[in-house]
N, C-alpha and C positions, 0 to 999 in steps of 0.2 A: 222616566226613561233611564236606562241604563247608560254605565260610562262606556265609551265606543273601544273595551281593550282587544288587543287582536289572542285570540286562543293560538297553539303552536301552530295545529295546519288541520282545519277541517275535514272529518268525515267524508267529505262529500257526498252524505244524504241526505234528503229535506224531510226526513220518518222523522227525525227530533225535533220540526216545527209543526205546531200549529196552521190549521187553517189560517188563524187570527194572525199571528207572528208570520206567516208567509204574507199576507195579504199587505201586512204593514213593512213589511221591508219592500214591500213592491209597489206601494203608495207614493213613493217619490218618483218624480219622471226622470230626473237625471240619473236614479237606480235601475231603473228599466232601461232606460239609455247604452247604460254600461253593459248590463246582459245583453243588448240588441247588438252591440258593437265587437263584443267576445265571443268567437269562432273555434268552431273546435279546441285544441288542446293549448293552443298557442300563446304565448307572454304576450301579453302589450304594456311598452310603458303609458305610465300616469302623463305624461306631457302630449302624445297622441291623442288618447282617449280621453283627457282636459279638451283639445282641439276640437276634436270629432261633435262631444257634447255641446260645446259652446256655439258652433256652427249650427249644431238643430234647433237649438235654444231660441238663436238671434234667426234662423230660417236663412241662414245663408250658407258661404262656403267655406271652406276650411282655410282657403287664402284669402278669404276677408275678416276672418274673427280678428280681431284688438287684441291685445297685450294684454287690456284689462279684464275682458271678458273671460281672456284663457287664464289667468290669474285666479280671477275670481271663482272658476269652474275646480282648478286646478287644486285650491284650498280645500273647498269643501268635500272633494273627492278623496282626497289625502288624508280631512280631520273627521269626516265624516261618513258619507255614503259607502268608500271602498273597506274600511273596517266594519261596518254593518255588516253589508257584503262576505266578508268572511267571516265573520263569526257565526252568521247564518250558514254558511258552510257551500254559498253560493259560487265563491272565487278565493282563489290563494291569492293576499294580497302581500306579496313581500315588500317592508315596507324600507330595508334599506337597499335593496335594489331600485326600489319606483317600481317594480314590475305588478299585471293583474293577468292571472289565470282565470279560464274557468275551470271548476268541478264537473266532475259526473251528475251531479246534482242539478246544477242547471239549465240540462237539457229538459229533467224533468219540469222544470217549470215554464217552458216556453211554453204550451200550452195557455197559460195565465199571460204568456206576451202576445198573443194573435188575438188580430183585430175582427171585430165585423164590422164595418163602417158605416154608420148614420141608415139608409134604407133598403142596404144590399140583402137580396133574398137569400137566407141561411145555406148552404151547399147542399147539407143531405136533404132540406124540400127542394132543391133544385133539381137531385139527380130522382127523387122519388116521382118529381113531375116527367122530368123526362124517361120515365120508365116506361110511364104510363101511358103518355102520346107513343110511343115507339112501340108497346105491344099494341095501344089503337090502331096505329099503323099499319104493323105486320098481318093483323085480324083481317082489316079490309081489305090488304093487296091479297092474302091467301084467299080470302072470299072471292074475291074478282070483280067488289063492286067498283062502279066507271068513275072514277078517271083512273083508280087506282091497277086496275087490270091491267093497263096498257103498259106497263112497264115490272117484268118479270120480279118475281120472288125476292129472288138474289139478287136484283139491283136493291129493294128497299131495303134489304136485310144491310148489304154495303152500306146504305144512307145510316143506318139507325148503328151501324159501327162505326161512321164518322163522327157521326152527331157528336157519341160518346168520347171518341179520341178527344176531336175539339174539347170539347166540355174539359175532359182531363186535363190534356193543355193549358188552358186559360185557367183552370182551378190552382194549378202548380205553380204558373207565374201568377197568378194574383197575390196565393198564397205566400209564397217568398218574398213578394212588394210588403205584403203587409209583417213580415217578421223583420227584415233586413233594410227595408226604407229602398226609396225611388232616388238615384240620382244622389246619395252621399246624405240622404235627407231620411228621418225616422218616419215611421208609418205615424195614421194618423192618432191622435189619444181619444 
């Protein structure tokens, strides 16, 4: 392994990593942490985002984390994780500030932070099913077979645009739960 030096100030592109080299800086959880926690363009200090880490760690809150645990998060994020981080060209980590940015670069990688969770049905066979009940639908209400006659055109056509709003809906916030965490807490690994 290399020694953890910080280069001046990254690229912020992820073209000079490897599949391999991106996978392994994103191998650590308290690394994925740190991108999950870094938001747009904005500074955060290393005593925050020590906090934040340590609390999803221990599965609690950020006014319960110890001394020790924010400590001990606090270290290795300083000697460790957050110069990785930038030399990957992830975040600017200034390091006589304490401050951590992200890069342009790390947007590109959320992608690689979004979850699918343990049996959840993938989204596009979700939305490809529901395409498929919804033209069945639209076929038999235009047919006119019974029960589906009974209720005009342009009501099921309305249903089958709700269908999809909901869908939409629930796909946006689920999706946000799973990049950004539930309740101050990280999605699940």
């Amino acid at each position: 392994m290399r020694p953890a030096t910080l280069d001046p100030e990254p690229d912020g592109s992820i073209e000079a990593l490897s599949e391999e080299e991106l996978f392994e800086v994103l191998a650590n959880h308290r690394r994925r942490y740190v991108l999950r926690v870094l938001s747009g363009s904005d500074a955060h200090d290393i005593g925050s985002l020590a906090e934040t880490v340590a609390a999803w760690e221990k599965g609690t809150t950020v006014e319960r984390v110890t001394r020790e645990d924010r400590k001990s998060v606090y270290t290795a994020l300083q000697q460790l994780h957050l110069p990785k981080l930038h030399n990957a060209g992830l975040v600017v980590y200034d390091k006589d500030r304490g401050t951590v940015r992200p890069t342009a670069a790390k947007e590109e990688v959320n992608i690689y932070l979004d979850v699918v969770r343990g049996n959840d049905l993938p989204w596009h066979e979700y939305y490809l099913a529901l395409s498929a009940v919804s033209a069945a639908l639209l076929l038999v209400a235009w047919l006119d077979f019974f029960p589906f006659g009974l209720l005009p055109d342009a009501g099921w056509a309305g249903l089958v645009v709700l269908s999809f709003f909901v869908s939409a809906v629930f796909h946006y916030r689920s999706h946000e739960q799973a990049r950004i965490g539930v309740r101050n807490r990280p999605p699940p690994e």
